[in-house]
C-alpha positions in Angstrom: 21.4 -2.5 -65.0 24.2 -3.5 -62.5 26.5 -1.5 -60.7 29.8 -3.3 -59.5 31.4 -2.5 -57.2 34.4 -4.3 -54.8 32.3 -6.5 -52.2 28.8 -5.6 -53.4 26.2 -5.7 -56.2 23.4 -3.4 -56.8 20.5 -5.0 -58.6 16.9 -4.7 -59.0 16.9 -1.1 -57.8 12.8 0.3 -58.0 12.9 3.1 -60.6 10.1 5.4 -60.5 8.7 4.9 -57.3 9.1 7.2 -54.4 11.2 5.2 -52.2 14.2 5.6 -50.1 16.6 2.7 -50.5 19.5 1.5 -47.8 22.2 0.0 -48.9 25.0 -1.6 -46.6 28.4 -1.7 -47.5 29.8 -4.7 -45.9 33.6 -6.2 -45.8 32.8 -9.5 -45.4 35.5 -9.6 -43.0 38.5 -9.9 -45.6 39.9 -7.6 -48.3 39.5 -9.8 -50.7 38.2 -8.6 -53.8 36.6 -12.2 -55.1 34.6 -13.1 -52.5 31.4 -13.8 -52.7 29.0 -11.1 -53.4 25.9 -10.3 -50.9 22.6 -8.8 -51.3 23.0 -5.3 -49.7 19.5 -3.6 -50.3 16.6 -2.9 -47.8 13.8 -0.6 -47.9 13.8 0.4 -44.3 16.2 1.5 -42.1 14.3 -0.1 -39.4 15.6 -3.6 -41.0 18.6 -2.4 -41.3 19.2 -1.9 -37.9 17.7 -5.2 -36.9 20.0 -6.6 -39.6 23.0 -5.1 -38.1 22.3 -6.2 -34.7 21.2 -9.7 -35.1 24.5 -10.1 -37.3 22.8 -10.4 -41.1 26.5 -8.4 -41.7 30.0 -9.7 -41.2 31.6 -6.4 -40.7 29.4 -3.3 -41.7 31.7 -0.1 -42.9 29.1 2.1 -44.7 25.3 2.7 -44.7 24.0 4.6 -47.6 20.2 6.0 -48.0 19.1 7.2 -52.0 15.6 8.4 -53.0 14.9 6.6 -56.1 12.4 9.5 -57.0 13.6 12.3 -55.9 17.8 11.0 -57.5 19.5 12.0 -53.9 22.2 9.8 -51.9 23.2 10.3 -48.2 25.7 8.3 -46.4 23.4 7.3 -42.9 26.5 5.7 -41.1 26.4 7.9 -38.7 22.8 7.8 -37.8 23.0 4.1 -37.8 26.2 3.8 -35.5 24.1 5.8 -33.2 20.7 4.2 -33.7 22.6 0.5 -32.7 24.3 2.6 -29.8 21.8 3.4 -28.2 19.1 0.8 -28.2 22.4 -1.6 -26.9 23.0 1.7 -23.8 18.8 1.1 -23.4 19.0 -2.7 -23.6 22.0 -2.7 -21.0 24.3 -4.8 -23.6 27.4 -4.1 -25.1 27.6 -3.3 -28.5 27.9 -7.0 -30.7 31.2 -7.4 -31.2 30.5 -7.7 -35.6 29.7 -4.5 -35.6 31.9 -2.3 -32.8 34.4 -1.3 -35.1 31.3 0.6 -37.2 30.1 1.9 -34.5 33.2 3.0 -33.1 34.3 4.7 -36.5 30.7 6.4 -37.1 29.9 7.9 -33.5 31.8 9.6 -30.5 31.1 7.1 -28.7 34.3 4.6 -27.4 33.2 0.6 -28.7 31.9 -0.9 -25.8 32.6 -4.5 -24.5 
């Protein structure tokens, strides 16, 4: 089963298994309603973050974490926004500019560039 929803499409999701699911919630730069539809679902937040940084996602606005075992969602945003913050302040880079204005919106922190 599918669930649709504006900009995404969830499909293929494990059932049964005790696994925690990410799923980004990305823009795709526009408000358009019909654009084209993009894979969102990764099993680690580890690829996530490498996702977000090398620029896998237009223009990130949500991360979400469920438990397909356990039946529990969390929205991660924040601890993503950070995560990217911080290995950019350790790296001595600003934050990429596809991704500033999720940062910005998930953390204290001002975007930086």
């Amino acid at each position: 089963m599918a669930v649709h929803m504006p900009n995404c499409l969830l499909t293929g999701v494990p059932y049964g298994a005790d696994q925690t699911v990410y799923l980004v919630f990305d823009s795709f730069g526009a408000l358009r309603s019909d654009g084209p539809e993009k894979e969102i679902e990764r099993d680690d937040l580890e690829t996530i973050i490498s996702d977000l940084l090398t620029g896998q996602f237009n223009a990130p606005v949500r991360v979400m974490a469920f438990n397909t075992l356990e039946h529990w969602i969390e929205d991660v945003s924040n601890q993503v926004a950070e995560q990217l913050q911080a290995r950019c302040d350790i790296d001595g880079v600003s934050v990429p500019e596809h991704v500033r204005d999720f940062v910005a919106s998930h953390t204290d922190f001002a975007a930086s560039g």
